[in-house]
Each structure stands twice: as C-alpha cells, then as structure tokens.
N, CA and C atoms as an extended XYZ file, in Angstrom:
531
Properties=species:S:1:pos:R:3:atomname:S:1:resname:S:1:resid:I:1 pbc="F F F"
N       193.708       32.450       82.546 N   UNK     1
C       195.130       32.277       82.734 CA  UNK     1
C       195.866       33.604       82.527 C   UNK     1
N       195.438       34.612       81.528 N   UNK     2
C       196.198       35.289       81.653 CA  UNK     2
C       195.928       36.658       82.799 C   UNK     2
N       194.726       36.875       82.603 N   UNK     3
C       193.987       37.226       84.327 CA  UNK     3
C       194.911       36.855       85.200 C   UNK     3
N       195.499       36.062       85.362 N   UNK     4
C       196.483       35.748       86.520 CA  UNK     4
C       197.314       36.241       86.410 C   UNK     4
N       197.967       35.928       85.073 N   UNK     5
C       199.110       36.298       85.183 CA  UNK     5
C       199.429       38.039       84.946 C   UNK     5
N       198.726       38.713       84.275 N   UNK     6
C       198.195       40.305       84.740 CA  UNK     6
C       198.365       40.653       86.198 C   UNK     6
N       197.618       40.014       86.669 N   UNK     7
C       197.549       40.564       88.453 CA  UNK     7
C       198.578       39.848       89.113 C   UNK     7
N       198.975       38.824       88.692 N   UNK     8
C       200.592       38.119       89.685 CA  UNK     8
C       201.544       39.519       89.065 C   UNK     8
N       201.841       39.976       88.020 N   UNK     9
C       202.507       40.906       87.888 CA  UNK     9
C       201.936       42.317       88.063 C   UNK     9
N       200.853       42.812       88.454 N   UNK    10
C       200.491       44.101       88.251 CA  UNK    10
C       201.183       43.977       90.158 C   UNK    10
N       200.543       42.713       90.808 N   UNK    11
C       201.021       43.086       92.665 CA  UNK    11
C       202.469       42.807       92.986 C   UNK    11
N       203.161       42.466       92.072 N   UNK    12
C       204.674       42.301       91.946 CA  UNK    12
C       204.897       44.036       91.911 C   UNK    12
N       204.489       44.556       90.801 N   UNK    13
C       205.212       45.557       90.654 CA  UNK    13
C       204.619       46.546       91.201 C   UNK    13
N       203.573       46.925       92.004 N   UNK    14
C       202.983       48.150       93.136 CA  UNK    14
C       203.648       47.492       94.411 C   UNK    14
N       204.095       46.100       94.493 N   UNK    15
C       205.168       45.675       95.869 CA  UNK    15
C       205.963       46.661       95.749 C   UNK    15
N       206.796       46.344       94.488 N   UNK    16
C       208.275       46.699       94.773 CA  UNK    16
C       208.287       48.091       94.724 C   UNK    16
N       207.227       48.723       93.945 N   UNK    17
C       207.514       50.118       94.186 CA  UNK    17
C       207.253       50.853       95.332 C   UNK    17
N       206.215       49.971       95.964 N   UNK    18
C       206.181       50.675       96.971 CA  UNK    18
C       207.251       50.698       98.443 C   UNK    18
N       208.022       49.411       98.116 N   UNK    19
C       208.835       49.364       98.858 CA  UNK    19
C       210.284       50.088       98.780 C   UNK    19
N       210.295       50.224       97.450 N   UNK    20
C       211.392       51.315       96.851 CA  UNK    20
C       211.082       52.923       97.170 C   UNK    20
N       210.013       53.000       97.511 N   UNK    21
C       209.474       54.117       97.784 CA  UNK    21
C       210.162       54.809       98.770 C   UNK    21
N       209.426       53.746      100.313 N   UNK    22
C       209.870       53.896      101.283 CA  UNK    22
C       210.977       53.638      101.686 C   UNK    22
N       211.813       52.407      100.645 N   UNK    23
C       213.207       52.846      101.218 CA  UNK    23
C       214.309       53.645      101.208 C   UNK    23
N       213.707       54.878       99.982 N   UNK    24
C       214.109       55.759       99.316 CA  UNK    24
C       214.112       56.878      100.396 C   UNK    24
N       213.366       57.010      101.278 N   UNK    25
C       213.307       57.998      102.402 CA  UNK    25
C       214.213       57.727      103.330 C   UNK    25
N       214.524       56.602      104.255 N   UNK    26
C       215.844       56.377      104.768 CA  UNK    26
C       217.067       56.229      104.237 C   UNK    26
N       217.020       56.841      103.323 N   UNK    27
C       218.860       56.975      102.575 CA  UNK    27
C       218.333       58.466      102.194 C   UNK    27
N       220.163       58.652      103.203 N   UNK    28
C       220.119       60.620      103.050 CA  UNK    28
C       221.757       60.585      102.108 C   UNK    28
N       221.399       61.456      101.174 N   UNK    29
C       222.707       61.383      100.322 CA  UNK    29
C       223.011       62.946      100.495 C   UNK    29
N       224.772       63.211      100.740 N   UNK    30
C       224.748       64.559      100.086 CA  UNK    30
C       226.023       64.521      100.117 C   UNK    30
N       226.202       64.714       98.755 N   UNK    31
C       227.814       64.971       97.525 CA  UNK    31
C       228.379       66.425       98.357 C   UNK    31
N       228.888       66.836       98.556 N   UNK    32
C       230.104       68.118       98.178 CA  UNK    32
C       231.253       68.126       97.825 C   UNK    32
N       231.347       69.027       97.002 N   UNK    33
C       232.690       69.171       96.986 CA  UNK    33
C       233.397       70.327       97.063 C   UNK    33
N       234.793       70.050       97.536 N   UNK    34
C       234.923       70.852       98.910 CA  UNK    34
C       237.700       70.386       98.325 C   UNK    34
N       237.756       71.108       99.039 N   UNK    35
C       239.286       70.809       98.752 CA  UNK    35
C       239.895       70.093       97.386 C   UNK    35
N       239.247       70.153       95.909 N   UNK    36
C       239.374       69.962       94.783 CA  UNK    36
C       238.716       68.252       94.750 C   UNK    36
N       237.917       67.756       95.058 N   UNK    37
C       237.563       66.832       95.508 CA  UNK    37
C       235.766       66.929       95.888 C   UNK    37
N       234.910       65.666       95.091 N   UNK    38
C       234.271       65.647       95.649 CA  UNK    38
C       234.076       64.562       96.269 C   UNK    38
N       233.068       64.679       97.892 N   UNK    39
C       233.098       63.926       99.051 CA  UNK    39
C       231.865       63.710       99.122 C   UNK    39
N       231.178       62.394       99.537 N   UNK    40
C       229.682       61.740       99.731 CA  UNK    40
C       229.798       61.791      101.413 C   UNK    40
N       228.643       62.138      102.017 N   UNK    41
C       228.087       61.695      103.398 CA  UNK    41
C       227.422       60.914      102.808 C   UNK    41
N       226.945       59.917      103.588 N   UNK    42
C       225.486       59.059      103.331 CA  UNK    42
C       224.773       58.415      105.275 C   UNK    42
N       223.905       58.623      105.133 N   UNK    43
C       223.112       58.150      106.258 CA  UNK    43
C       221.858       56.947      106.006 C   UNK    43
N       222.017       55.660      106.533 N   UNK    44
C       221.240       55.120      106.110 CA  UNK    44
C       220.556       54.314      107.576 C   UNK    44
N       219.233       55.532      107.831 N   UNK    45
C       218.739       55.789      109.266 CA  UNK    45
C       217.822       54.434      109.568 C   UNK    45
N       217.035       53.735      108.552 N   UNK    46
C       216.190       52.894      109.049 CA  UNK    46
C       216.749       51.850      109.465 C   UNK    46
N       218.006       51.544      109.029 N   UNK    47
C       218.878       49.741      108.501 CA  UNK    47
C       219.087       49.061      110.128 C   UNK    47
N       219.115       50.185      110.605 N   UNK    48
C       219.765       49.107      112.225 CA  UNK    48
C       218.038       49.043      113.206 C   UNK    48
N       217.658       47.858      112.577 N   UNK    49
C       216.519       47.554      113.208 CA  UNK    49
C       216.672       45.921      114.208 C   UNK    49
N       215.675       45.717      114.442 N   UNK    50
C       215.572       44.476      115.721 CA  UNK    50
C       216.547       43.572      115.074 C   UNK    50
N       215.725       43.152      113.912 N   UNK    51
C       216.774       41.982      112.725 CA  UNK    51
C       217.922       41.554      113.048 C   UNK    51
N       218.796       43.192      112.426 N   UNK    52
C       219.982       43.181      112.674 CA  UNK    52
C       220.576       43.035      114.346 C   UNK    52
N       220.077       43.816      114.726 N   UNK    53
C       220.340       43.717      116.138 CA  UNK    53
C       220.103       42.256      116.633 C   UNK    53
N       219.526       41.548      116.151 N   UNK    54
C       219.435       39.570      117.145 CA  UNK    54
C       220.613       39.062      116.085 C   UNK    54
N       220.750       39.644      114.714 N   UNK    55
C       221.560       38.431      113.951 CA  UNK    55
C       223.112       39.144      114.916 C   UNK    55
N       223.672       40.484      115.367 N   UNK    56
C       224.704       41.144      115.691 CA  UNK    56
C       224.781       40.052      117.017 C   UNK    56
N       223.915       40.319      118.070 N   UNK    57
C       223.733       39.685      119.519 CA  UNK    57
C       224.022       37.931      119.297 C   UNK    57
N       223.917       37.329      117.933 N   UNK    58
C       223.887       36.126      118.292 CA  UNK    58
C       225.497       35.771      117.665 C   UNK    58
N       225.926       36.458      117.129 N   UNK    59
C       227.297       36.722      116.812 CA  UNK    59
C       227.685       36.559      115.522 C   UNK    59
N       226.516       36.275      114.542 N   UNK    60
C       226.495       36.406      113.432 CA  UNK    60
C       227.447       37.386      112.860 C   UNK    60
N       228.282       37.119      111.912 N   UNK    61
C       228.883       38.164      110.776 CA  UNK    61
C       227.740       39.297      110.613 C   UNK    61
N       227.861       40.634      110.677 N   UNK    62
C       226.856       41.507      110.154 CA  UNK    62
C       227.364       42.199      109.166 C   UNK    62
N       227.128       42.463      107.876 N   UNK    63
C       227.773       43.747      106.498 CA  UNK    63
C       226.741       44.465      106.363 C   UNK    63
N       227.645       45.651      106.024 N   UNK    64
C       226.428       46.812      105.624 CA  UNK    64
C       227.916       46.698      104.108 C   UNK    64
N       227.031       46.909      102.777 N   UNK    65
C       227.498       47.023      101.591 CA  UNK    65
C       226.756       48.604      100.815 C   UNK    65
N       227.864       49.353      100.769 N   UNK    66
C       227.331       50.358       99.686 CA  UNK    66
C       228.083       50.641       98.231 C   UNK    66
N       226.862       50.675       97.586 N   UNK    67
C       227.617       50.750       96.113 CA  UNK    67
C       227.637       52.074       95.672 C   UNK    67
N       228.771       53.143       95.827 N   UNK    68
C       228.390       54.240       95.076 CA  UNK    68
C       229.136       54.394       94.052 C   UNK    68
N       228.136       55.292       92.868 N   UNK    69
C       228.544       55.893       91.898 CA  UNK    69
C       228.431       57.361       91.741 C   UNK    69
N       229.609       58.008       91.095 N   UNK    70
C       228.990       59.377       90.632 CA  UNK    70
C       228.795       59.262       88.947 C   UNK    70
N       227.969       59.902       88.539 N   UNK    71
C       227.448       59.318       87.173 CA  UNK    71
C       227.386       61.030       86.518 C   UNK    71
N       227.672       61.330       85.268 N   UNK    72
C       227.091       62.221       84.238 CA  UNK    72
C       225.222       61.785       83.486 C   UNK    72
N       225.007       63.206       83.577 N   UNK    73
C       223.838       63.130       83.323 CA  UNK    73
C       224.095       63.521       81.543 C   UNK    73
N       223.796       62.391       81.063 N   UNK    74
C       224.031       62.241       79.520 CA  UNK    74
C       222.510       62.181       78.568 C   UNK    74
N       222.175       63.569       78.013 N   UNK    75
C       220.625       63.873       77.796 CA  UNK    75
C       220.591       62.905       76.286 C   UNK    75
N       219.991       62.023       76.441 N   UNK    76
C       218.952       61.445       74.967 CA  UNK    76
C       220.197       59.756       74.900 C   UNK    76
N       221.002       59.865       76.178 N   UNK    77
C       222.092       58.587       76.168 CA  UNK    77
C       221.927       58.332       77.349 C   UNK    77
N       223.159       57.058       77.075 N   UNK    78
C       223.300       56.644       78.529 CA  UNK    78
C       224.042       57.068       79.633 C   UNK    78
N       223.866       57.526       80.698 N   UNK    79
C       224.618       58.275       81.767 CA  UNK    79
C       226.247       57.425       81.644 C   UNK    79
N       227.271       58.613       82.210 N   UNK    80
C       228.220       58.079       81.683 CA  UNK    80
C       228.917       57.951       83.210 C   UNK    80
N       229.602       56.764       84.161 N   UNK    81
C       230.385       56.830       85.093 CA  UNK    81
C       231.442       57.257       85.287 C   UNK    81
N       231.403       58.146       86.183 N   UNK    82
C       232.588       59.132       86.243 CA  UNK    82
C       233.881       58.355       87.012 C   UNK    82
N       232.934       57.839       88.416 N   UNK    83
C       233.461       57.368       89.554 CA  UNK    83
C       232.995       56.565       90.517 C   UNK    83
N       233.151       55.269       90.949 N   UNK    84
C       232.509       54.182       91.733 CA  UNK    84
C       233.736       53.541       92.895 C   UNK    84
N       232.614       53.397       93.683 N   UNK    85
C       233.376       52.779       95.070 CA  UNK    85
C       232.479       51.968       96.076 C   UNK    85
N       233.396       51.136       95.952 N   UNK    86
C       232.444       50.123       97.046 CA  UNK    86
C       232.835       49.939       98.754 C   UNK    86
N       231.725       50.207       99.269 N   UNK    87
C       231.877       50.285      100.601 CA  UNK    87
C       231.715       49.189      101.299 C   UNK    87
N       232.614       48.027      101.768 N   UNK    88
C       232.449       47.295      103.154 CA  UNK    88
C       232.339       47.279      104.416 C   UNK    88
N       231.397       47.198      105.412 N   UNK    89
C       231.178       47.737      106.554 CA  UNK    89
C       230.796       46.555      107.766 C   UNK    89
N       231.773       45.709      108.278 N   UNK    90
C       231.313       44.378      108.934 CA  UNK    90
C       231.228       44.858      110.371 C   UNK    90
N       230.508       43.803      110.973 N   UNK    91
C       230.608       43.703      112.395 CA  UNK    91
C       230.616       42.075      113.051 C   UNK    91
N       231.699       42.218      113.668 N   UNK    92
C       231.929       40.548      114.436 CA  UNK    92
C       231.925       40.427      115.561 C   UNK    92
N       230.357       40.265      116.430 N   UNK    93
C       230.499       40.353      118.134 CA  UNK    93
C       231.033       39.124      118.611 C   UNK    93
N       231.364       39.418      119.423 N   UNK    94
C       232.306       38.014      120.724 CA  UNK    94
C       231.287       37.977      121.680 C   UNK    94
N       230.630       36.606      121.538 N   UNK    95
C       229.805       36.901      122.752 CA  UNK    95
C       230.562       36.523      124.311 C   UNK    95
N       231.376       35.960      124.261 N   UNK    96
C       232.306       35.614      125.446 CA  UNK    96
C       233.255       37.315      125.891 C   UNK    96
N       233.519       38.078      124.731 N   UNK    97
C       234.284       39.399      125.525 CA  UNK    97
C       233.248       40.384      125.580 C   UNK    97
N       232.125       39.935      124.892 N   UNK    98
C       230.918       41.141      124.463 CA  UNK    98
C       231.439       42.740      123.831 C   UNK    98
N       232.465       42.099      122.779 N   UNK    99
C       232.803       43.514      122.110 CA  UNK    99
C       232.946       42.783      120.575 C   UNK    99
N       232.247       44.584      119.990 N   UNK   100
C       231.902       44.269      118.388 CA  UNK   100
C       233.577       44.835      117.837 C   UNK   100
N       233.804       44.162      116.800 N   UNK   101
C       235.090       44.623      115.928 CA  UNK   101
C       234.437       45.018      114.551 C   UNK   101
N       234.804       46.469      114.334 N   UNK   102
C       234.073       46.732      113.232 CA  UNK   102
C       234.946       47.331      112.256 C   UNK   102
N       234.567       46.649      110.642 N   UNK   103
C       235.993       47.026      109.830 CA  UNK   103
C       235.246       48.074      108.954 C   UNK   103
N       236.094       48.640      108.393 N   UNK   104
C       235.575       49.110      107.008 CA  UNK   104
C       236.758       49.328      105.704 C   UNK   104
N       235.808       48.353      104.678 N   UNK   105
C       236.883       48.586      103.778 CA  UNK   105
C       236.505       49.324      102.710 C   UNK   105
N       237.806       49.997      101.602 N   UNK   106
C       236.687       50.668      100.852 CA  UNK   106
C       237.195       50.370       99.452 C   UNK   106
N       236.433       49.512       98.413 N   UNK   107
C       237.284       49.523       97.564 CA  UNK   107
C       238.082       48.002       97.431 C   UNK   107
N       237.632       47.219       98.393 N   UNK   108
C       238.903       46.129       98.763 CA  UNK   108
C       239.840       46.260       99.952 C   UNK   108
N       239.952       47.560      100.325 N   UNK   109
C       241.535       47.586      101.153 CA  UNK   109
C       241.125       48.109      102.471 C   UNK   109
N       241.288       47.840      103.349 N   UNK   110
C       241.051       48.281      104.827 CA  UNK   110
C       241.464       49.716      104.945 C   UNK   110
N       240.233       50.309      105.311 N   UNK   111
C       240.602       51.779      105.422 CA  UNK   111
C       240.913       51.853      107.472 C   UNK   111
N       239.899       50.810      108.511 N   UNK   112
C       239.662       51.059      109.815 CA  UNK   112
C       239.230       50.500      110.095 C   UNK   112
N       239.770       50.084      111.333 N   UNK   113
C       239.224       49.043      112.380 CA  UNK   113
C       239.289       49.457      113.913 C   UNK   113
N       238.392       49.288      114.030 N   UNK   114
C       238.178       49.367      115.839 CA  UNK   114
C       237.690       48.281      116.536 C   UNK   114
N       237.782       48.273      117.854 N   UNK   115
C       236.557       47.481      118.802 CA  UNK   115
C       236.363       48.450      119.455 C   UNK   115
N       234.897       47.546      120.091 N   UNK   116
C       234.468       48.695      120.992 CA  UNK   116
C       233.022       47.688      121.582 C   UNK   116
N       232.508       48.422      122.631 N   UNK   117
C       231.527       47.773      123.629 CA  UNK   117
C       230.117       48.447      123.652 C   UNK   117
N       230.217       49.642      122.702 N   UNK   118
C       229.224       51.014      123.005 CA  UNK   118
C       227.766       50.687      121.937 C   UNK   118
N       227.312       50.249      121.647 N   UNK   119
C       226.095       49.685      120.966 CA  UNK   119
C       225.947       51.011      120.246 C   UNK   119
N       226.180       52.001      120.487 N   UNK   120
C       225.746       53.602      119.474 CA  UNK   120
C       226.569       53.793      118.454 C   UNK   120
N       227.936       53.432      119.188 N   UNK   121
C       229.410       53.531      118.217 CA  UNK   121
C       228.647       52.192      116.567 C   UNK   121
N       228.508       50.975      117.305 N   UNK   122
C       228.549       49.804      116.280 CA  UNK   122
C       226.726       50.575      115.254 C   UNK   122
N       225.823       51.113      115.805 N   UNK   123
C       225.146       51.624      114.821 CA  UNK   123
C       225.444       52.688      114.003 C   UNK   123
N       226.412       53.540      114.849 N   UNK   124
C       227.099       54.712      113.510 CA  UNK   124
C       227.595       54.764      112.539 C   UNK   124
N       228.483       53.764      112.673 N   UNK   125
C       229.711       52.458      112.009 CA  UNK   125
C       228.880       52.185      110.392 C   UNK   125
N       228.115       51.925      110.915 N   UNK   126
C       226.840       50.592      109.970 CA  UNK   126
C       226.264       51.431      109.458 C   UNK   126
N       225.729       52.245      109.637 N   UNK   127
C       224.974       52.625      109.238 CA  UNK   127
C       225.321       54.515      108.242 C   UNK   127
N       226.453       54.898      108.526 N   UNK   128
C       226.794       56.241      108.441 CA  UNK   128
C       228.218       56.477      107.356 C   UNK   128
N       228.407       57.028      106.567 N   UNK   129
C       229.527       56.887      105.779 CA  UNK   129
C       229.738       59.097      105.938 C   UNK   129
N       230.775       59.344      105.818 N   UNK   130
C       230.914       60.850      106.356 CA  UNK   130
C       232.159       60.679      105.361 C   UNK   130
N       232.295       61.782      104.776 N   UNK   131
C       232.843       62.506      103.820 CA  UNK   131
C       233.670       61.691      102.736 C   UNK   131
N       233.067       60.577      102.287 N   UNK   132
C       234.069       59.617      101.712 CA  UNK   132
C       234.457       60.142      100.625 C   UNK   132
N       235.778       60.533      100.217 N   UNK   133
C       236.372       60.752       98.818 CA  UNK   133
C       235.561       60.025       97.513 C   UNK   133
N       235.082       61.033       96.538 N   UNK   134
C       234.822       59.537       95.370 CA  UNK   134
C       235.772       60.033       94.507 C   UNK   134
N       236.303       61.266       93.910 N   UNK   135
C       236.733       61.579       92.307 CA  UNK   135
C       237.245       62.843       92.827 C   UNK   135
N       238.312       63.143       92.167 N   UNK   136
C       238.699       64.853       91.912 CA  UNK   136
C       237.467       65.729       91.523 C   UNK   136
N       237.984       66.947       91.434 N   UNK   137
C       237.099       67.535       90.335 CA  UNK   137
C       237.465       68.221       89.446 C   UNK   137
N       238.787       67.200       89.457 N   UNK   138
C       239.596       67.932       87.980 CA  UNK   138
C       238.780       66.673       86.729 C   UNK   138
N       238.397       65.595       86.898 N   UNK   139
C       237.556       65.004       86.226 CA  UNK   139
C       236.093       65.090       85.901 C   UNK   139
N       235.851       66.480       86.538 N   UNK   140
C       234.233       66.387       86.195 CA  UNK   140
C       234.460       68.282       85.096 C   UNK   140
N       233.201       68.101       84.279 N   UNK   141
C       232.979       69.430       83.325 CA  UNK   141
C       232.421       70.084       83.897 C   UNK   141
N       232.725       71.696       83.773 N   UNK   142
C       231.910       72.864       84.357 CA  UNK   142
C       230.824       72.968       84.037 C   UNK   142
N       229.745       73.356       85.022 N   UNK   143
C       228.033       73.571       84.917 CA  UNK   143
C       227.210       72.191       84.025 C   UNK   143
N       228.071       71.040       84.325 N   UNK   144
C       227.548       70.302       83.399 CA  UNK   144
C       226.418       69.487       85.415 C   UNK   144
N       225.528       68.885       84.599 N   UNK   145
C       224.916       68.015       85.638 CA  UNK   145
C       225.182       66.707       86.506 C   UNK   145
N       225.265       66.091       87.604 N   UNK   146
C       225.943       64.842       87.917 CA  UNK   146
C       224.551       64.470       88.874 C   UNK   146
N       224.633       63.434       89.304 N   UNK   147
C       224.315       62.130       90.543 CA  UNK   147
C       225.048       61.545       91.212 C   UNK   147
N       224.641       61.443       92.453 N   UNK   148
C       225.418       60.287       93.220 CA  UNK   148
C       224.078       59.328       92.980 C   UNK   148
N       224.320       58.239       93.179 N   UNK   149
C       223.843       57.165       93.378 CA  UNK   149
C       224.116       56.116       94.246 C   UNK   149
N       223.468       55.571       95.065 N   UNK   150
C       223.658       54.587       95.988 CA  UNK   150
C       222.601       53.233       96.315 C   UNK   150
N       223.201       52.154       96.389 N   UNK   151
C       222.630       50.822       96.469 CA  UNK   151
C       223.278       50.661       98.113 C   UNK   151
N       222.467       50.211       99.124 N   UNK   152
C       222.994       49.847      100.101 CA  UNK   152
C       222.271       48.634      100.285 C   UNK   152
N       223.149       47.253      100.628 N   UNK   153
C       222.550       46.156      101.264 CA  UNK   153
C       223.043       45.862      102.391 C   UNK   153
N       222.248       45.112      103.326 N   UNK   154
C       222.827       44.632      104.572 CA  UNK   154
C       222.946       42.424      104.888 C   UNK   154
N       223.664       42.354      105.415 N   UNK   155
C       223.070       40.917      105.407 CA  UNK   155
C       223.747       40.741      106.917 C   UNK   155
N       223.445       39.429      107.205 N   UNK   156
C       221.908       38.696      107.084 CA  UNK   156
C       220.148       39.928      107.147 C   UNK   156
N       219.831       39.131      106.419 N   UNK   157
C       218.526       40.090      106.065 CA  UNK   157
C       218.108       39.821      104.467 C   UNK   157
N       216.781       39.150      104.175 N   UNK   158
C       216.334       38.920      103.464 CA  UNK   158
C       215.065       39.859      102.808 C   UNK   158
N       214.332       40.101      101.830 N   UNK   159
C       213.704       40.300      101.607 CA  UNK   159
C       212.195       39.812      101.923 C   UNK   159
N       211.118       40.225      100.980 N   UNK   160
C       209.966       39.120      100.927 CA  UNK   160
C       210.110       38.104      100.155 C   UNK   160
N       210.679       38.645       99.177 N   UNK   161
C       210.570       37.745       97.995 CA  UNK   161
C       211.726       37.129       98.436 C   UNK   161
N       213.128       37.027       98.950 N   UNK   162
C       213.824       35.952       99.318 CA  UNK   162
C       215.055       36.507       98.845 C   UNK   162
N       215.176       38.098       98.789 N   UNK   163
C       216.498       38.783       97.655 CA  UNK   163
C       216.985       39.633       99.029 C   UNK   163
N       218.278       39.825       98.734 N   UNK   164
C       219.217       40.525       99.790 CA  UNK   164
C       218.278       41.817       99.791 C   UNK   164
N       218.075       42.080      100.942 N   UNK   165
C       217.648       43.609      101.353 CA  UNK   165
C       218.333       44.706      101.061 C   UNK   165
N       217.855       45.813      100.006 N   UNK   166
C       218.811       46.747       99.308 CA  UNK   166
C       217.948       48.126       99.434 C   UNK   166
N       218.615       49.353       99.507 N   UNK   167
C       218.280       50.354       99.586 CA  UNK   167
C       218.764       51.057       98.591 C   UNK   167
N       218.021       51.606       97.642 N   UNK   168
C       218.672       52.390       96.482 CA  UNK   168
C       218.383       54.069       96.827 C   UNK   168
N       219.190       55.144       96.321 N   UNK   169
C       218.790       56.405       96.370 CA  UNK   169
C       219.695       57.125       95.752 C   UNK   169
N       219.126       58.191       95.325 N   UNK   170
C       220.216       59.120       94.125 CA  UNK   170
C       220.126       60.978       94.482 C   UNK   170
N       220.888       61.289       94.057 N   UNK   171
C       220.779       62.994       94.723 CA  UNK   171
C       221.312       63.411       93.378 C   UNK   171
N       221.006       64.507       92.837 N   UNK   172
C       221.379       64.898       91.156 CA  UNK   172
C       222.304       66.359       91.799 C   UNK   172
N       223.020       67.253       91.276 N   UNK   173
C       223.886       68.084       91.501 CA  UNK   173
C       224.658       69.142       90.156 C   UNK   173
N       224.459       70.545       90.196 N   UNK   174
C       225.460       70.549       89.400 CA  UNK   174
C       226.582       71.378       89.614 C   UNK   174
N       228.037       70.717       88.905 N   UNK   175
C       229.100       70.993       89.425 CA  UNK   175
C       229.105       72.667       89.001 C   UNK   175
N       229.875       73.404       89.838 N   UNK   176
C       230.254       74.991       89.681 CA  UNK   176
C       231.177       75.121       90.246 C   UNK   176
N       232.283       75.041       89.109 N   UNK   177
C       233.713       75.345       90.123 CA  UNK   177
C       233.686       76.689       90.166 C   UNK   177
C-alpha cells in the first residue's frame, strides 16, 4: 500500500514538472524600464493551438488570463510585492457575421476593444501583451534585485488532471537607475 502510494506520487510529481518545464519555454517575459516606469512585454507563443481555435470557431467565449507580479527579491524571507495586475483578454466570435470582438481589460476596467475578421489580429490579441505599465520606479530601491512573474491561463481548456491550463514563468532583473 504504501508502494503505491510512493509511485502514485513520485508520477504526479515528474508529470507536473515536466509539464512546467515545457511550459516555461513558451512564455517570453521581458520587464523594462524605460520613461520612469517599469513596462512588461509578455509573449505567450504556444497558447493558440487547434483547442482554442475549435472552442473560438464554435463561438465559445475564449479568455486568455494573466497574472502579473513584480516582486522584491527578499534574501533568507519572503519576497515582498511591489506591484500586481491582472490581465483580461476575451474573444467572442459571431458565427452569423464571422467577426471576433476582442476586449482587454486590465485590472477590472476596459482598457480596448476592437472587432475584426483577420484570424492573425485575434492570435496577437490572445496571446501578446506589449509594454504594459506595472509600477513607477519611484517605488522600487537602487541596485536592489526584482522579478516579474507571470501565471497565464486560458479557458476553455483543461488540463490532464482536470485543472485550468496555466502557464507560469518569471524573469529576475536588477533595477539601475
């Protein structure tokens, strides 16, 4: 019995890592900061696969969700949050006009909305976040160390195990004003 239960958890946890692995390679993070302000790109290249594409085509609601944080690197403690923002990213096709309406909110509040008919536009959308504001950098300490961090989920889209499909990835940085 416990033989089992050893190996039900030893293939639980070489799953998930290995799947954390690889999903760690399709999320491209990169912080700058740039006009007293630092700004996140994020690219998240694998996410617009067949899946998504039949749940989009059948007119399903589609979200892309990103969770970012910028975090202090706090040695022998716990990292301390500087700055967090949550990214909403929907898509609602019409299959009668055959055009996607795609929002993005950030935070709660509608930052943009478009339609559009161009299938490249609705994967850029989804999948691409470009220079998003997170924090001044009158709130961060000189030569001290930081992270971005990012959780991205999409839905519809399940896991194996039956858990929202999530992409985690982190980029470390240090500030030099």
């Amino acid at each position: 019995m416990i033989r089992r239960i050893v190996f039900c958890t030893t293939f639980a946890l070489v799953l998930a890592v290995g799947t954390m692995a690889r999903a760690a390679e399709s999320l491209r993070i990169v912080p700058i900061t740039s006009d007293d302000s630092v700004v996140v790109s994020v690219e998240l290249s694998d996410a617009y696969n067949d899946d998504i594409r039949q749940a989009i085509a059948s007119g399903l609601r589609t979200q892309f969700t990103y969770d970012i944080e910028l975090r202090m690197v706090v040695p022998a403690w716990i990292d301390r949050t500087v700055a967090s923002a949550v990214v909403n990213i929907s898509d609602q096709y019409d299959n009668l006009t055959r055009r996607h309406t795609l929002s993005r909110l950030v935070d709660g509040r509608v930052q943009e909305t478009i339609t559009t008919d161009d299938d490249a536009v609705v994967r850029q959308w989804l999948t691409t976040l470009t220079r998003l504001p997170i924090c001044e950098t009158s709130k961060l300490d000189a030569n001290r160390d930081y992270y971005v961090r990012i959780i991205a989920r999409s839905r519809p889209g399940q896991s194996i195990l039956g858990l929202t499909n999530s992409v985690t990835g982190q980029v470390r940085f240090t500030f030099i004003p």
